[in-house]
C-alpha positions as CSV (number, residue, x, y, z in Angstrom):
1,X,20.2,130.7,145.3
2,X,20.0,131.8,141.4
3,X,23.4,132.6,141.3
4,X,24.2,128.3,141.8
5,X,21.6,127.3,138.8
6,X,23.6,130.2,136.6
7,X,26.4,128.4,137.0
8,X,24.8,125.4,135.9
9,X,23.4,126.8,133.0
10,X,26.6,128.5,132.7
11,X,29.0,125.5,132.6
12,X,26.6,123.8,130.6
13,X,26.8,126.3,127.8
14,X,30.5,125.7,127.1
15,X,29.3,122.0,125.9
16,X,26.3,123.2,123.3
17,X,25.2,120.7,121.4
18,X,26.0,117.5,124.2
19,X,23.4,115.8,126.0
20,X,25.7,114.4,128.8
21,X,28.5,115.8,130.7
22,X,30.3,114.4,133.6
23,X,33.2,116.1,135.7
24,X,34.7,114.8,139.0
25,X,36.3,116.2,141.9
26,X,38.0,119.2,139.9
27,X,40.1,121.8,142.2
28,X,41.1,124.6,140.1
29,X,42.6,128.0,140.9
30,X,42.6,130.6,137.8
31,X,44.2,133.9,138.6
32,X,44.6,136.9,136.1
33,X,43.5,135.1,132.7
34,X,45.4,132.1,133.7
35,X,44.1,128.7,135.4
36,X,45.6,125.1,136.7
37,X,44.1,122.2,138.3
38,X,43.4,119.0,138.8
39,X,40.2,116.4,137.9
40,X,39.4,112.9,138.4
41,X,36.8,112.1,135.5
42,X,36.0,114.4,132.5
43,X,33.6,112.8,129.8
44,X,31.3,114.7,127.4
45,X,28.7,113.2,125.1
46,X,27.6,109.1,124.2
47,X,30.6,108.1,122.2
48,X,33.7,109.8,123.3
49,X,35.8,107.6,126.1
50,X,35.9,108.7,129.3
51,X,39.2,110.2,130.8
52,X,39.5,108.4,134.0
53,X,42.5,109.1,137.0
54,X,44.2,112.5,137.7
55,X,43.8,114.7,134.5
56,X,45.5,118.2,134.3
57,X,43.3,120.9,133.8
58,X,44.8,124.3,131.4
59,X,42.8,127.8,131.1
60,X,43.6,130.5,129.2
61,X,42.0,133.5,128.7
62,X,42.1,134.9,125.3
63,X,40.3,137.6,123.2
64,X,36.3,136.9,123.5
65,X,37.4,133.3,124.7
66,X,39.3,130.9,127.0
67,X,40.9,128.0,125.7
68,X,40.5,124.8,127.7
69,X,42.4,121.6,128.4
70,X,41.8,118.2,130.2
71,X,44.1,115.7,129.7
72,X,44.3,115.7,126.1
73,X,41.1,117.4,125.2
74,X,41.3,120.7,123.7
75,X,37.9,123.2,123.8
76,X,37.1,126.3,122.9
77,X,34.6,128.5,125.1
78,X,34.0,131.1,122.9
79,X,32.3,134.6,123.7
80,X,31.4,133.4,127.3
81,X,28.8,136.2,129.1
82,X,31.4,139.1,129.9
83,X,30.6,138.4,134.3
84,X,32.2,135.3,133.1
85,X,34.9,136.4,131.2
86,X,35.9,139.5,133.4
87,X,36.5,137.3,136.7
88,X,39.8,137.5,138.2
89,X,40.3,135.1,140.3
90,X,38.8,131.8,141.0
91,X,39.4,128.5,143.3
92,X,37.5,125.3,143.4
93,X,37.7,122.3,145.9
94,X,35.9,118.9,144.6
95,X,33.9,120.5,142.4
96,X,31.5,117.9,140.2
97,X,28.9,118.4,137.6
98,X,26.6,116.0,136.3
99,X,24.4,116.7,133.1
100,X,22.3,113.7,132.3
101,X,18.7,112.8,130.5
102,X,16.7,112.9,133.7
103,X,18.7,114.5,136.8
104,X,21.5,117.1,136.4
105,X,23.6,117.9,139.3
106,X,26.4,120.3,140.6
107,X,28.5,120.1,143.9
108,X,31.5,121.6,145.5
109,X,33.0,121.5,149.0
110,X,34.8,124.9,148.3
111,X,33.7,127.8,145.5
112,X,35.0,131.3,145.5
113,X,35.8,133.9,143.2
114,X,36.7,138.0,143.0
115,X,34.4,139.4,140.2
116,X,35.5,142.0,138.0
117,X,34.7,144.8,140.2
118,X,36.5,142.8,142.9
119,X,33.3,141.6,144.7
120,X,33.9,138.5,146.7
121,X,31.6,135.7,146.7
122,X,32.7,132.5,149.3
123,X,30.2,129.5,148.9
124,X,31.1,126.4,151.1
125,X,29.4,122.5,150.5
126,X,27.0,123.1,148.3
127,X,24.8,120.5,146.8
128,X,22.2,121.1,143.7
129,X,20.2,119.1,142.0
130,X,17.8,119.1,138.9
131,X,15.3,115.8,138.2
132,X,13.1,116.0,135.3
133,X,12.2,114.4,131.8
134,X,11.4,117.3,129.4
135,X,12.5,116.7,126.0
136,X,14.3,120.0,124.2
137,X,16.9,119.7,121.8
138,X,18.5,122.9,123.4
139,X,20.4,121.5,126.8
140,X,20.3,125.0,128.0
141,X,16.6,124.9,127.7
142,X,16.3,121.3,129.2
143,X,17.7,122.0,132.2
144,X,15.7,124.9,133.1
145,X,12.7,123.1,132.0
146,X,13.6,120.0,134.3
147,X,14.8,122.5,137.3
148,X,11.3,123.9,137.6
149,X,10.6,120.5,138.0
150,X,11.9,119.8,140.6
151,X,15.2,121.4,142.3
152,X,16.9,120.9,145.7
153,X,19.6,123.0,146.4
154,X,21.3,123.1,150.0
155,X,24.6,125.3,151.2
156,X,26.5,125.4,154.1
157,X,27.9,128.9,154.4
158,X,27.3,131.4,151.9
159,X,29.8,135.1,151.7
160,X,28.1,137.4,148.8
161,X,28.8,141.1,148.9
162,X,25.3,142.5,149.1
163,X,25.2,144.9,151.3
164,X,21.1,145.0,151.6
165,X,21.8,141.8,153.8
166,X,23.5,143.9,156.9
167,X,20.9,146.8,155.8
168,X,17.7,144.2,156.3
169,X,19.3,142.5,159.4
170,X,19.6,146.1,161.2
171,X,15.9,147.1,160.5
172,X,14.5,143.1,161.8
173,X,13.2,143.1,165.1
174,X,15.4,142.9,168.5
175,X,18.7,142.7,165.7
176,X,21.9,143.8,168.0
177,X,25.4,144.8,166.4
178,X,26.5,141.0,166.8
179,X,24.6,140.3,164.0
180,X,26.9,137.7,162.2
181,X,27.7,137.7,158.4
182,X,28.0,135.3,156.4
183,X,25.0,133.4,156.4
184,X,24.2,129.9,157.1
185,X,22.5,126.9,156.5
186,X,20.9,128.0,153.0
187,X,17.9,126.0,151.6
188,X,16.3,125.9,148.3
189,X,13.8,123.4,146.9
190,X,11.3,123.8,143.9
191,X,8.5,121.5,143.0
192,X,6.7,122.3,139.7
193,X,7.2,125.9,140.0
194,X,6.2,126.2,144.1
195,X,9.7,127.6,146.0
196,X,10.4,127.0,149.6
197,X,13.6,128.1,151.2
198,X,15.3,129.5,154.2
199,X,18.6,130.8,155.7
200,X,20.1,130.8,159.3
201,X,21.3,134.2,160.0
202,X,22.9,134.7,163.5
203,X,21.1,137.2,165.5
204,X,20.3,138.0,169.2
205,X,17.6,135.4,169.0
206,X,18.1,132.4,166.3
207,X,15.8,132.2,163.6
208,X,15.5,131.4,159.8
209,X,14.6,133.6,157.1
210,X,12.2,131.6,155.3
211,X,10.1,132.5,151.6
212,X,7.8,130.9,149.9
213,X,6.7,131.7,146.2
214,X,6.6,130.6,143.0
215,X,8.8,130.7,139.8
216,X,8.3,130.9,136.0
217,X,10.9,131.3,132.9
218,X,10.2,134.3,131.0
219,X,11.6,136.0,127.8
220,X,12.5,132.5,126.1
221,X,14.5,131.2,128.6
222,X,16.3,134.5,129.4
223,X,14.6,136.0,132.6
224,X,14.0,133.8,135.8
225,X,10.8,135.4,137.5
226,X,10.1,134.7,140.9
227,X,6.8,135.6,142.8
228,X,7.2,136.6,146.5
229,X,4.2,135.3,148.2
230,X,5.3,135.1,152.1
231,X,8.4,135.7,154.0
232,X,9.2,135.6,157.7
233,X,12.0,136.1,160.2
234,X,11.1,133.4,162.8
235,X,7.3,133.7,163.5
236,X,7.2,137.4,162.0
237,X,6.1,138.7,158.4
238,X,8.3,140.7,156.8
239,X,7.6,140.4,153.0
240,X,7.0,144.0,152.6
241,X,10.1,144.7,154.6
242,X,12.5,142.9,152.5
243,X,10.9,143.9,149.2
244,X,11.3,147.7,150.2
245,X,15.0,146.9,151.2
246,X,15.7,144.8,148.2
247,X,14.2,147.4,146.0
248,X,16.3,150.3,147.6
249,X,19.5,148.7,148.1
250,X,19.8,146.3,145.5
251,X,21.5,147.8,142.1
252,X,22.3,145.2,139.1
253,X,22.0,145.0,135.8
254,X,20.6,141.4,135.9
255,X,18.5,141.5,139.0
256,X,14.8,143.9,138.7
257,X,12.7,144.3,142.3
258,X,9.4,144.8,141.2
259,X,7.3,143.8,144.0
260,X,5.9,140.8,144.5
261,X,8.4,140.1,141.3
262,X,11.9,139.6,141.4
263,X,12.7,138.7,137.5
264,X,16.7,137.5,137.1
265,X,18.3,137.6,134.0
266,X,20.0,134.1,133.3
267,X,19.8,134.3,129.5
268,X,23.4,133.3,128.0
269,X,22.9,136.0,124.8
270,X,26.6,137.1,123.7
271,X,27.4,140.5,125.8
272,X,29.9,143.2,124.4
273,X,33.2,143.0,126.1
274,X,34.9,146.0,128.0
């Protein structure tokens, strides 16, 4: 799922500069500009202390920035990307993130938010995680490097509002109006740029949705490009299938269906605020 290693690169971005990061069991809920939680651990870089037992968690949204607090840690996240900036509600259960020199990994038993154009996204126990050794001074750049290394990503239950989902499960084969949404059981892994990954759907007969392709960074570290080579509902291909239905239904300003190539924008560039 891109949108999980966005987030990664995402949170990542507010620490520019750090080559480690650690944050443990946060559970957060942020609600018209305004955020308060709770975190076990918070440390950033090699020689600050880390803040260990219950820490209070502040956010404030303020012009082109939020302002940040844990414990008694004050940061600035300056001109985050305006998807970022523009959501409007948020809530996080044990969410953890590890940045280190050789893995980098992110976790949450509970993450949903309401987008600015009040799309709701629900993403239950999910686990990712990065392993890899490249060498960039950029972290941003790091992790995608070490990512296309090697990634496993795994999600329990998965609530996005794209409505080419419901459009692709009519037009599969024997597909009754029981078909269930969300979806379930997502799996992701990447091994030096080869992608495998499916997702349990609940139709009249159970099957997975599996792909298989490969993936590339493009545009200096601003596009993810992915090459569809197979996919299949149970024992059936249907590449061409969902390419046609992805191509017709989906409409994004950082997603691009060209078939075989799905290219996702995941650059952090500054964006002009509404």
């Amino acid at each position: 799922m891109p949108f999980l290693l966005f987030l990664l690169i995402s949170l990542s971005s507010l620490f520019a500069g750090v080559e480690k990061i650690s944050l443990k069991n946060l559970d957060l809920d942020y609600e018209s500009g305004i955020g308060q939680g709770v975190l076990d651990k918070f440390s950033i870089g090699i020689g600050m202390s880390s803040l260990v037992g219950q820490q209070e968690v502040l956010i404030f949204r303020k012009e082109n920035s939020f302002e940040l607090t844990v414990g008694a840690i004050a940061l600035d996240w300056i001109r985050p990307i305006s998807f970022v900036y523009d959501i409007k509600k948020l809530e996080t259960k044990n969410l953890n993130l590890e940045v280190q020199k050789t893995f980098h990994e992110l976790s949450a038993e509970q993450f949903n938010f309401t987008s600015g154009k009040d799309a709701f996204y629900g993403i239950d126990n999910f686990h990712l995680l990065c392993q890899g050794d490249s060498k960039d001074d950029n972290l941003i750049f790091k992790i995608q490097k070490d990512c296309l290394n090697k990634l496993e990503l795994s999600v329990k239950k998965i609530e996005i509002p794209f409505d080419f989902l419901k459009t692709l499960a009519s037009e599969l084969p024997d597909v009754g109006a029981e078909t269930d949404f969300p979806a379930n059981d997502f799996y992701l892994s990447v091994m030096e740029g080869n992608i495998y990954s499916s997702l349990r759907i609940k139709l009249i007969f159970p099957a997975s949705i599996q792909f298989w392709g490969m993936t590339q960074i493009e545009d200096q570290g601003q596009t993810l490009a992915i090459r569809v080579s197979e996919i299949r509902y149970g024992p059936l291909p249907v590449t061409d299938l969902v390419m046609k239905v992805l191509a017709s239904q989906v409409r994004h300003d950082r997603l691009k269906i060209d078939p075989p190539w799905i290219r996702i924008k995941i650059g952090l560039k500054n964006e002009t605020l509404p």
